[in-house]
Kinemage of the C-alpha trace (Angstrom):
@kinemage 1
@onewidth
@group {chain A} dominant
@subgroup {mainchain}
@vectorlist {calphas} color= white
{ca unk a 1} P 68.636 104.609 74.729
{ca unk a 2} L 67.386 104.432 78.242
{ca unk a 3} L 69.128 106.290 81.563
{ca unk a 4} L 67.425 104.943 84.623
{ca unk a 5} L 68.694 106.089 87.846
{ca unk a 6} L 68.236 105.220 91.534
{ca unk a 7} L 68.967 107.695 94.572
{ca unk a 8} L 69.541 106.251 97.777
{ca unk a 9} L 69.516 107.327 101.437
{ca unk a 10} L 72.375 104.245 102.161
{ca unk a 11} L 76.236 104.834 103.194
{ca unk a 12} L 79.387 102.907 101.533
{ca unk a 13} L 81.676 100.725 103.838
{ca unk a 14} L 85.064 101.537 103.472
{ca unk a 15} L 87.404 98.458 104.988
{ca unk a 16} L 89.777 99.755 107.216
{ca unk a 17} L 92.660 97.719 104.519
{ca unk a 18} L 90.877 100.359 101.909
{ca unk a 19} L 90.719 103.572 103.733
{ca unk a 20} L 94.004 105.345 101.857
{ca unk a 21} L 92.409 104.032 98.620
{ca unk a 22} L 89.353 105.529 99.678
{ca unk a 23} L 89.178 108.383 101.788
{ca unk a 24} L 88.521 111.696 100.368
{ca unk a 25} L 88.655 110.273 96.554
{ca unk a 26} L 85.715 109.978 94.420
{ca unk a 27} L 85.122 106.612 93.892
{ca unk a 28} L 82.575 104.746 91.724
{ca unk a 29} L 81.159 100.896 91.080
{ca unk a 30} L 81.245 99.598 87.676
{ca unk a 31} L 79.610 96.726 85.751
{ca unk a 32} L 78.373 95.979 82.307
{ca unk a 33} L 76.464 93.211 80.473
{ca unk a 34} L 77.674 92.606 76.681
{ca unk a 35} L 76.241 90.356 73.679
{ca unk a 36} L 78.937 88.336 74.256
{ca unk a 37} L 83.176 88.209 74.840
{ca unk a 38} L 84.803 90.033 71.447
{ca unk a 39} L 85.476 93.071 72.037
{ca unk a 40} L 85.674 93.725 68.290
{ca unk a 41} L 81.930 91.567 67.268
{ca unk a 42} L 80.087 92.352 70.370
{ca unk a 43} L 78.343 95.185 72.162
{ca unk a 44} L 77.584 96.759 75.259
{ca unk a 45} L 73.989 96.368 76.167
{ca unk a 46} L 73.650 98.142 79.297
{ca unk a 47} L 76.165 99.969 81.995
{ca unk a 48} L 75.871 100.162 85.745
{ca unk a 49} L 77.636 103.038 87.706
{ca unk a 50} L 77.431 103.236 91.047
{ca unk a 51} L 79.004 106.233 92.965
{ca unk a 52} L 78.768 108.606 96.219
{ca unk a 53} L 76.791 111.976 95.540
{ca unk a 54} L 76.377 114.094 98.661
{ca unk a 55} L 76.419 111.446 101.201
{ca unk a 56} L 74.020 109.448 99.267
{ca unk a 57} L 74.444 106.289 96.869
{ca unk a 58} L 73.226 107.207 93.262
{ca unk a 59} L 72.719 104.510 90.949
{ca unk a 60} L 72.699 105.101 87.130
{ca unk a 61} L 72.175 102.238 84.106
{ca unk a 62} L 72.472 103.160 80.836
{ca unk a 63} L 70.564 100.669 78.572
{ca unk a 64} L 70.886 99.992 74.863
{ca unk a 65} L 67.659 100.290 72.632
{ca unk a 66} L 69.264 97.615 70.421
{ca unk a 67} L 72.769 96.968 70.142
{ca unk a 68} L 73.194 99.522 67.424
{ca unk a 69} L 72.384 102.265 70.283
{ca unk a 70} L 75.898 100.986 72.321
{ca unk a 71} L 77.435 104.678 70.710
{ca unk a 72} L 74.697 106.185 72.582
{ca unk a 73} L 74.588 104.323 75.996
{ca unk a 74} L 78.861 105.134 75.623
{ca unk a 75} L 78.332 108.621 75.051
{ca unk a 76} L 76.938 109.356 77.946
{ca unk a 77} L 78.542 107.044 80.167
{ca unk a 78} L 82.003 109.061 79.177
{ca unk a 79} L 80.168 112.316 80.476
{ca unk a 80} L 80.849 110.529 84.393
{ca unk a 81} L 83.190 108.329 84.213
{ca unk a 82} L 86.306 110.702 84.035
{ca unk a 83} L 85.798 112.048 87.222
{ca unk a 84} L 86.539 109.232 89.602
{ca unk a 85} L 90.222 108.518 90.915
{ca unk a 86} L 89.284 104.788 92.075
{ca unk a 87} L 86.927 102.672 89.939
{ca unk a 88} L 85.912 99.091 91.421
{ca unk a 89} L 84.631 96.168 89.663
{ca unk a 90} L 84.485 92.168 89.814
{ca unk a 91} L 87.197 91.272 87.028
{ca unk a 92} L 86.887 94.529 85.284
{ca unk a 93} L 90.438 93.908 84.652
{ca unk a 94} L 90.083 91.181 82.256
{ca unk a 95} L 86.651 91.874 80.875
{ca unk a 96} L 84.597 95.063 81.894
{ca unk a 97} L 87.351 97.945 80.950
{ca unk a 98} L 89.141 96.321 78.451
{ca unk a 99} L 85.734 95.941 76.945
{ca unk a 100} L 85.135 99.415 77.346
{ca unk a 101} L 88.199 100.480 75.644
{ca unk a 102} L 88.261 98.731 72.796
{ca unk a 103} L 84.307 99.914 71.862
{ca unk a 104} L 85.909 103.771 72.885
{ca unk a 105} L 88.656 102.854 70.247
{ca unk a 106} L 85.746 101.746 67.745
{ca unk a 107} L 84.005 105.163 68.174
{ca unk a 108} L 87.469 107.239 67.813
{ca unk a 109} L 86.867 108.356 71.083
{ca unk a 110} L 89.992 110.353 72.215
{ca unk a 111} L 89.598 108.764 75.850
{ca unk a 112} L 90.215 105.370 77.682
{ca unk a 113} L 89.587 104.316 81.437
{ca unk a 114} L 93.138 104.531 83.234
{ca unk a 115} L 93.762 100.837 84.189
{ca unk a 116} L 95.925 101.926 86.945
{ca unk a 117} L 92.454 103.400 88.734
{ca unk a 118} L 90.988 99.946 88.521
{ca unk a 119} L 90.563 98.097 92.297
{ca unk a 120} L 89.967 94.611 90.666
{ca unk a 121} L 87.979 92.688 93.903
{ca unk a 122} L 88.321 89.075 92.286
{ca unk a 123} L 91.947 89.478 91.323
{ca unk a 124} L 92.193 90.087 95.198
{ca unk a 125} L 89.547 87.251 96.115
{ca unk a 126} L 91.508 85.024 93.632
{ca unk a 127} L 95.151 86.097 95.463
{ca unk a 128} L 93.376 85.125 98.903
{ca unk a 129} L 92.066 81.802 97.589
{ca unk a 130} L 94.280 79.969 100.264
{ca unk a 131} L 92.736 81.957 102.989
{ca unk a 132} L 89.172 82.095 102.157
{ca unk a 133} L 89.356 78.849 101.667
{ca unk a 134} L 86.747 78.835 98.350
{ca unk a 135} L 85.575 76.649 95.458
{ca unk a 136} L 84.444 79.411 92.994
{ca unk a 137} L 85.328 82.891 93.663
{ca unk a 138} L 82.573 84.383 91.768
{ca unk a 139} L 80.203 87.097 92.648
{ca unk a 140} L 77.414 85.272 93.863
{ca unk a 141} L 79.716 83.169 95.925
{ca unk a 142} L 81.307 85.880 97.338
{ca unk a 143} L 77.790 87.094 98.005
{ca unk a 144} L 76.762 83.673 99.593
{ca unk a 145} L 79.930 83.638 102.072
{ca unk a 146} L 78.885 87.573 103.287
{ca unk a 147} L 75.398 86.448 103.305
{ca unk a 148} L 74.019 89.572 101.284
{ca unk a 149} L 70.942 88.370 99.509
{ca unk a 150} L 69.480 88.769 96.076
{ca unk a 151} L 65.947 88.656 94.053
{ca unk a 152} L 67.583 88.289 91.017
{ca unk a 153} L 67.668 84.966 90.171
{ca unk a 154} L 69.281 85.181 86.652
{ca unk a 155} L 72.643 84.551 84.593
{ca unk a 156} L 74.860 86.453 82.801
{ca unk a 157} L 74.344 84.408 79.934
{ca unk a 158} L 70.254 84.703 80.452
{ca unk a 159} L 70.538 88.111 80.785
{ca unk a 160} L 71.331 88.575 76.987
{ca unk a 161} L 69.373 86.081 75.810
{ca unk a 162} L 66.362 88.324 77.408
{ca unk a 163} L 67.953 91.318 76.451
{ca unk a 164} L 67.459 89.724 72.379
{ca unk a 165} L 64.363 89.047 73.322
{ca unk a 166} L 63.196 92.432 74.803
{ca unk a 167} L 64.924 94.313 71.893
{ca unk a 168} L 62.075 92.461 69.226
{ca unk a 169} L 59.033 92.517 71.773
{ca unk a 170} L 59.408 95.353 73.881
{ca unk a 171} L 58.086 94.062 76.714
{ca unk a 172} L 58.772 95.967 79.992
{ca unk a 173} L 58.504 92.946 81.789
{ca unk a 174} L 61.570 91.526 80.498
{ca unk a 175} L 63.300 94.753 80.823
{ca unk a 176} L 63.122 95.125 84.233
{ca unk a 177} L 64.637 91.457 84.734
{ca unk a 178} L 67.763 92.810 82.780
{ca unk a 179} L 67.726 95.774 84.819
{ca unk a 180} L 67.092 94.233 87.988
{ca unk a 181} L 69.831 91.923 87.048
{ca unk a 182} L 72.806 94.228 86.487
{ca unk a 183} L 71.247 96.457 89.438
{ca unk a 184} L 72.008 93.629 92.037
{ca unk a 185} L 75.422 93.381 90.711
{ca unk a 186} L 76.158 97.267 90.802
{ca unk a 187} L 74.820 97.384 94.207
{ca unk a 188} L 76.298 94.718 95.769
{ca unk a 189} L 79.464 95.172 94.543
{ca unk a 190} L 80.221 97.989 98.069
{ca unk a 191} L 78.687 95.473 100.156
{ca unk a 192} L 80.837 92.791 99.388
{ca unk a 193} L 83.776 95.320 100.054
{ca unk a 194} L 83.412 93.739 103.550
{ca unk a 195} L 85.622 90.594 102.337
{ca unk a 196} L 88.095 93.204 102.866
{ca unk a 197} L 87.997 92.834 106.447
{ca unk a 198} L 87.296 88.659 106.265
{ca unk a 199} L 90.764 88.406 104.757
{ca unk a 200} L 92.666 90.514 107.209
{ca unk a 201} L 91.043 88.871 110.067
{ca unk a 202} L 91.844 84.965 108.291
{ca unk a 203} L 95.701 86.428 107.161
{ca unk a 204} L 96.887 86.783 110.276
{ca unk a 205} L 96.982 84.852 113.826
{ca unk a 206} L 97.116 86.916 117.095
{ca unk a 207} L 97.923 85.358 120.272
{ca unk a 208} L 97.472 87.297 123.598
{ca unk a 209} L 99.929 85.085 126.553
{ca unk a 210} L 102.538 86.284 129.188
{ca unk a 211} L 106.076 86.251 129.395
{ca unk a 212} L 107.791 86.719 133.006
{ca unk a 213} L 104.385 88.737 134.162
{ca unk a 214} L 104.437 90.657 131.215
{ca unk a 215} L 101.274 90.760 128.374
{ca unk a 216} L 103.046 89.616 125.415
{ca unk a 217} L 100.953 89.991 122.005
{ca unk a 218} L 102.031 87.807 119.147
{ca unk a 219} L 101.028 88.732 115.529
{ca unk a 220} L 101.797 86.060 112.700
{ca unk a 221} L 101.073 86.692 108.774
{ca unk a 222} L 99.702 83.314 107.435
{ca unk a 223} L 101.368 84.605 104.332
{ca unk a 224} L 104.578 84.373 106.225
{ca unk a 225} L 104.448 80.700 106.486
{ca unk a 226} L 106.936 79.020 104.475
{ca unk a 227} L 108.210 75.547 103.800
{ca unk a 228} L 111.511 74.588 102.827
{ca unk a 229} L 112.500 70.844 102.474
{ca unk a 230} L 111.412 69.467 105.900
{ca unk a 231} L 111.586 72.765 107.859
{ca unk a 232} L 108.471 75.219 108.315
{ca unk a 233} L 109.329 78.816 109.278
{ca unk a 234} L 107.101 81.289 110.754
{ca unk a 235} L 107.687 84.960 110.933
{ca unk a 236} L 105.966 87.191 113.723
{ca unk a 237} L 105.965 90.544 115.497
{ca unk a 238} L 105.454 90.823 119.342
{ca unk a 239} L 105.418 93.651 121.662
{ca unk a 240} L 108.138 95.091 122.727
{ca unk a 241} L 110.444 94.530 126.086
{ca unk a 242} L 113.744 95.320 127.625
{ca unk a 243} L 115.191 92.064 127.849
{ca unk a 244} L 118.237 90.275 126.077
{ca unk a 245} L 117.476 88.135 122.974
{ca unk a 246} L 115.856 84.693 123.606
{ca unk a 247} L 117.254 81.457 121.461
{ca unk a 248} L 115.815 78.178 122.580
{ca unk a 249} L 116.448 74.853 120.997
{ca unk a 250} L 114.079 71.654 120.697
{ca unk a 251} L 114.751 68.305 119.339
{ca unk a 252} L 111.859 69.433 116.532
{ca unk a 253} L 111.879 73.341 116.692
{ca unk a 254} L 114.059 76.335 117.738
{ca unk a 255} L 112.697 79.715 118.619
{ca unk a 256} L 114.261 82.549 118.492
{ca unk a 257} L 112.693 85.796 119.616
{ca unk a 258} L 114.395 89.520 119.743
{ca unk a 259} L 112.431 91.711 122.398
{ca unk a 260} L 113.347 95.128 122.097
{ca unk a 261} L 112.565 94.703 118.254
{ca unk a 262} L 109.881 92.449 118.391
{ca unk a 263} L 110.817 90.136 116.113
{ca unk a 264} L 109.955 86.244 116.460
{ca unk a 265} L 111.199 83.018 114.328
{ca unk a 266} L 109.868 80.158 114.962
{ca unk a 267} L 111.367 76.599 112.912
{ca unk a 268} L 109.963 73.377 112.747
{ca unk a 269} L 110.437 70.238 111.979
{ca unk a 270} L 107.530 68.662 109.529
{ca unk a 271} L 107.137 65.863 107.248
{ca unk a 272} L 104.405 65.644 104.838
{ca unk a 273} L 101.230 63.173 104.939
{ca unk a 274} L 98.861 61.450 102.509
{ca unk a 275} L 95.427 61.587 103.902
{ca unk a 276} L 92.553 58.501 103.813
{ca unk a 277} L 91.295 60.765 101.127
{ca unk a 278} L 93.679 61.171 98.548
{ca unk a 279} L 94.296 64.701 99.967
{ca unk a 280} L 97.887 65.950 101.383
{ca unk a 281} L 99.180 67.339 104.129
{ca unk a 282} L 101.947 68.800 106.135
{ca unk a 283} L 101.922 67.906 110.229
{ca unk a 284} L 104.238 68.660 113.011
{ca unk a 285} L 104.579 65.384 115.181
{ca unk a 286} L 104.486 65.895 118.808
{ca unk a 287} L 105.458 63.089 120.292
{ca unk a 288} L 108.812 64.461 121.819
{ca unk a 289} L 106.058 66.836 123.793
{ca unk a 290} L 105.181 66.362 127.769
{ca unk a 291} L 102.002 66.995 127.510
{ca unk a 292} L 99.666 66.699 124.520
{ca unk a 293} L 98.129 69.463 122.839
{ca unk a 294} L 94.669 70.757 122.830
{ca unk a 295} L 92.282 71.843 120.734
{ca unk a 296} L 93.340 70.626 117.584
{ca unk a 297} L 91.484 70.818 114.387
{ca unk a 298} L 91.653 67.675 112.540
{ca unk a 299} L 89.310 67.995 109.885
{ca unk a 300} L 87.227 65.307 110.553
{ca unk a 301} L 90.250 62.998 110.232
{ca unk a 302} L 91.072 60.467 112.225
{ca unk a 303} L 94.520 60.851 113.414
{ca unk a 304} L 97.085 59.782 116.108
{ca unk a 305} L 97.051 61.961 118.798
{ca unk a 306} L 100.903 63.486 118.470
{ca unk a 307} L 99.684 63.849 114.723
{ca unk a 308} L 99.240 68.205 114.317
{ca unk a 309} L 98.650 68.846 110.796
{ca unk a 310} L 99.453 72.146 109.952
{ca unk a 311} L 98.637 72.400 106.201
{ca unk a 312} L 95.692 70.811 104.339
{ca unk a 313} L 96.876 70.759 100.883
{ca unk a 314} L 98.351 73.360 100.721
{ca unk a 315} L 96.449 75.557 102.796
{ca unk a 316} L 97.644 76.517 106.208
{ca unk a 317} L 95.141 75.403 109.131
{ca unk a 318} L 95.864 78.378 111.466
{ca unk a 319} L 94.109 77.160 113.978
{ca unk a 320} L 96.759 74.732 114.863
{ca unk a 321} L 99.736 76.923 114.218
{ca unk a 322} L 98.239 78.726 116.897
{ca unk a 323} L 97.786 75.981 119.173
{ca unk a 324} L 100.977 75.193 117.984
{ca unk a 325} L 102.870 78.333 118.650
{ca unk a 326} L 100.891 78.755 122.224
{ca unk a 327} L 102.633 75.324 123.647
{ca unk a 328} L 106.011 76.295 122.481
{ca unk a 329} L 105.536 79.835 124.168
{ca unk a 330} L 104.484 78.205 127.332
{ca unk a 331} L 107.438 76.215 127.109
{ca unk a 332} L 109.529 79.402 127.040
{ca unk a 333} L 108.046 80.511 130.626
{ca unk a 334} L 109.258 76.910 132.114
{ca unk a 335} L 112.899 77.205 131.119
């Protein structure tokens, strides 16, 4: 067995959606590579801890000799793990603890990792899929959108085949691309924490306009969006202001909006749409509108100009709810 550690001089980012989670807690980074997916046949091969040590980032990997040392490389990795109150991982969920447990349970270890510490980032990648708008949602990609960059150029799945290959030769050279391999994973894994702020700036819409001479601020959740049957309703918050409740009526939309609470509901008519791709959509039509609206994103399509689609799909194209909701609250300052 092998403990190789790495002390740096480098901070953590803590998202401000994270900061109960994280503040004042000892926190740590976790990732493993395995021989393979049973937890009964298979072994762990090497474990990457990252964690916060006196302002500093301290990096530890415990490495397996041969996969009959995974009792030793466990041993020691229960000597740190105990300590931390939040434990964060890329599907650790589903693979990494899970994993762990079941090799503690081998051993007769009288200790498991707490699920309930676990702060899964895919689970909450995967959740967000609408938003972030991805293909794949898997660590490199993730790593791709946030533009962190990597030497290691490697698979999981090429990982162990050099790790079988490193335990019969011994070469170091190999063992420093299985090392460097789980390294970039460990320490990217804070970095990417910044997705975090990606999906509370792409989960909500925030308009700044003016009602009566008064800066009005309207917040909408894009998880607030519903559709039911030929309606779309969408929820917001604005600032608030002394003045009596607003209801106004179109012959596609009503809006009504409660200012001393804040509270805004917005309806509108849609109807749904097959695009000259196969794809589907949902679109407001504004031809009952005076004036036509601008800056709408049509997605390369080419549409009619009263055509506003406001789902692609299933995903919600914010950008034109908030052109969207921007007409109707100019209309509110005309009537």
């Amino acid at each position: 067995m092998e403990i190789i550690r790495h002390t740096l001089n480098e901070e953590v980012y803590i998202p401000e959606a994270l900061i109960d989670q994280m503040l004042d807690k000892k926190i740590c980074f976790l990732d493993i590579e395995t021989t393979g997916f049973s937890r009964k046949y298979n072994h762990i091969i090497l474990i990457g801890l990252l964690y916060i040590n006196n302002s500093k980032i301290e990096v530890i990997q415990f490495l397996a000799d041969n996969e009959k040392d995974e009792k030793n490389i466990i041993n020691d990795f229960v000597k740190y793990i105990p300590q931390f109150e939040v434990i964060f991982n890329f599907n650790g969920d589903a693979f990494d603890i899970p994993f762990i447990n079941a090799r503690l349970k081998y051993y007769n270890y009288d200790y498991e990792i707490d699920k309930s510490l676990s702060m899964d980032i895919f689970k909450v990648v995967r959740n967000k899929k609408k938003i972030l708008g991805l293909d794949k949602y898997n660590l490199k990609t993730i790593e791709k959108l946030l533009r962190i960059s990597r030497e290691d150029t490697i698979s999981g799945k090429k990982s162990v085949e050099l790790y079988f290959e490193y335990t019969k030769t011994k070469n170091n050279r190999i063992k420093d691309i299985i090392l460097k391999h789980n390294y970039e994973d460990i320490y990217n894994l804070p970095k990417i924490l910044k997705i975090f702020d990606i999906i509370e700036d792409k989960s909500k819409i925030i308009l700044k306009t003016r009602y009566l001479n008064t800066n009005i601020e309207i917040t909408i959740k894009i998880d607030s969006i519903k559709r039911t049957g030929n309606m779309m309703y969408v929820e917001g918050l604005t600032n608030t202001i002394n003045l009596p409740d607003e209801m106004h009526y179109g012959d596609t939309h009503t809006i009504n909006w409660y200012p001393q609470t804040g509270n805004l509901q917005i309806s509108l008519e849609v109807e749904d749409g097959n695009l000259s791709d196969g794809s589907k959509c949902v679109f407001f039509n504004s031809i009952a509108f005076r004036q036509g609206l601008d800056n709408i994103n049509r997605m390369n399509y080419k549409l009619p100009d009263n055509i506003l689609m406001l789902s692609h799909n299933g995903n919600i194209i914010a950008d034109n709810v908030e052109v969207l909701i921007k007409h109707l609250w100019q209309g509110l300052n005309k009537n």
